[in-house]
C-alpha positions in Angstrom: 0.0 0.0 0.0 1.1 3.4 -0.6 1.2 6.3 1.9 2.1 9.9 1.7 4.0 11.0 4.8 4.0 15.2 5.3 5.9 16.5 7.7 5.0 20.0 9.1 7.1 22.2 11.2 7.2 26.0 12.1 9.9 26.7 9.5 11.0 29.4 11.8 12.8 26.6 13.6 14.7 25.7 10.0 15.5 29.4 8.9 16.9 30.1 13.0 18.7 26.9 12.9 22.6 26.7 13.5 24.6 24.3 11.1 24.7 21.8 13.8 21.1 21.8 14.1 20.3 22.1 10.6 22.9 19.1 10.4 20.8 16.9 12.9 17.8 17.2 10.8 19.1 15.9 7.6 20.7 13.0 9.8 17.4 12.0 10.8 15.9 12.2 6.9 19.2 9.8 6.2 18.4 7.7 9.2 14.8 7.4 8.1 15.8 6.4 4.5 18.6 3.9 5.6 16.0 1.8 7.6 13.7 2.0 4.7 16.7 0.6 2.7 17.3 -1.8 5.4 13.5 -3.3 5.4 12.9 -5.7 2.2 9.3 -4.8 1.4 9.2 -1.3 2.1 10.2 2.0 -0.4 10.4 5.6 -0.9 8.7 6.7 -3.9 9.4 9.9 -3.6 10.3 12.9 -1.4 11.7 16.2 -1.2 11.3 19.2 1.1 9.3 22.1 0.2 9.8 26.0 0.1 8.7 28.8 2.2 5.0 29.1 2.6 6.0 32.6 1.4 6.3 31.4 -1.9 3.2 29.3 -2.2 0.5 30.2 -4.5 -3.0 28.6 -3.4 -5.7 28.9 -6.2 -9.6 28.7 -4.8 -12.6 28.6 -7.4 -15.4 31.1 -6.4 -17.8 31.5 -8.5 -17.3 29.6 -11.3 -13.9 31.5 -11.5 -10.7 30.7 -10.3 -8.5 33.1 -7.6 -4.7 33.4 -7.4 -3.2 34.2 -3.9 0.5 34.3 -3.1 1.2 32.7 0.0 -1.0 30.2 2.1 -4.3 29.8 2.5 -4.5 30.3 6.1 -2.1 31.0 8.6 -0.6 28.7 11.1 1.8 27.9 13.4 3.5 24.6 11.6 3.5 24.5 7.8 4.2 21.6 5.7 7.6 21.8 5.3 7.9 18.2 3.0 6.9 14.9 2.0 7.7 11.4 1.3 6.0 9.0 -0.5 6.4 5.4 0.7 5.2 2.1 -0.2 4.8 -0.6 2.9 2.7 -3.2 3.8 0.8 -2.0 6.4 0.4 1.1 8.4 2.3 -0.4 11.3 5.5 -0.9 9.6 5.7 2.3 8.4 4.8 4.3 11.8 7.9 2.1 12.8 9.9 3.3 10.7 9.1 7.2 10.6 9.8 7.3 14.2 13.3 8.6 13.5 12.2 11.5 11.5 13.2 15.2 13.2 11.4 15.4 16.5 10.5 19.0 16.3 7.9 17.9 13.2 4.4 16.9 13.3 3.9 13.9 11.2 0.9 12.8 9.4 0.8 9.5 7.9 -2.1 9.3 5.4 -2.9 6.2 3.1 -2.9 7.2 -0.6 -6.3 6.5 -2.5 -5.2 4.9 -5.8 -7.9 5.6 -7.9 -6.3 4.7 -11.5 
């Protein structure tokens, strides 16, 4: 089964980080992706860590037409600050394995609907 793994974080906490912390963080990502290596029926798909928020633009239809806004939709303390796409058996396994991603992130672990 596949599942999308976002990772959200005040990125604050990135953009005030030392080197050493900012160094701990990517440790964790490579920690996280050697155990995937490490289990035989589990994968990354994908992955990569996003932007600002700053720099999002979020399109809403109103109307029957569609909006442009720079920036988020709503403001908020964490942000989602990356992703990972992962295949694994079962939810379990990969909650397991996700453990050693940064502690200062809120992680949410949501099954993908394949719908082709």
């Amino acid at each position: 089964m596949k599942y999308v793994v976002l990772l959200y974080q005040d990125e604050r906490i990135w953009a005030e980080a030392d080197e050493s912390a900012q160094q701990a963080t990517i440790a964790a990502h490579d920690a996280f992706s050697a155990r995937v290596e490490q289990h035989p029926d589990v994968r990354i798909l994908a992955g990569e860590a996003l932007r600002v928020v700053a720099e999002a633009t979020t399109l809403r239809r109103r109307d029957g037409r569609t909006v442009l806004t720079d920036g988020p939709f709503a403001e908020t303390a964490e942000q989602l600050g990356g992703f990972y796409v992962v295949e694994a058996p079962d939810l379990d396994t990969l909650l397991e394995l996700v453990e050693v991603l940064p502690a200062d992130c809120s992680i949410e672990v949501r099954p993908v609907d394949e719908l082709v």
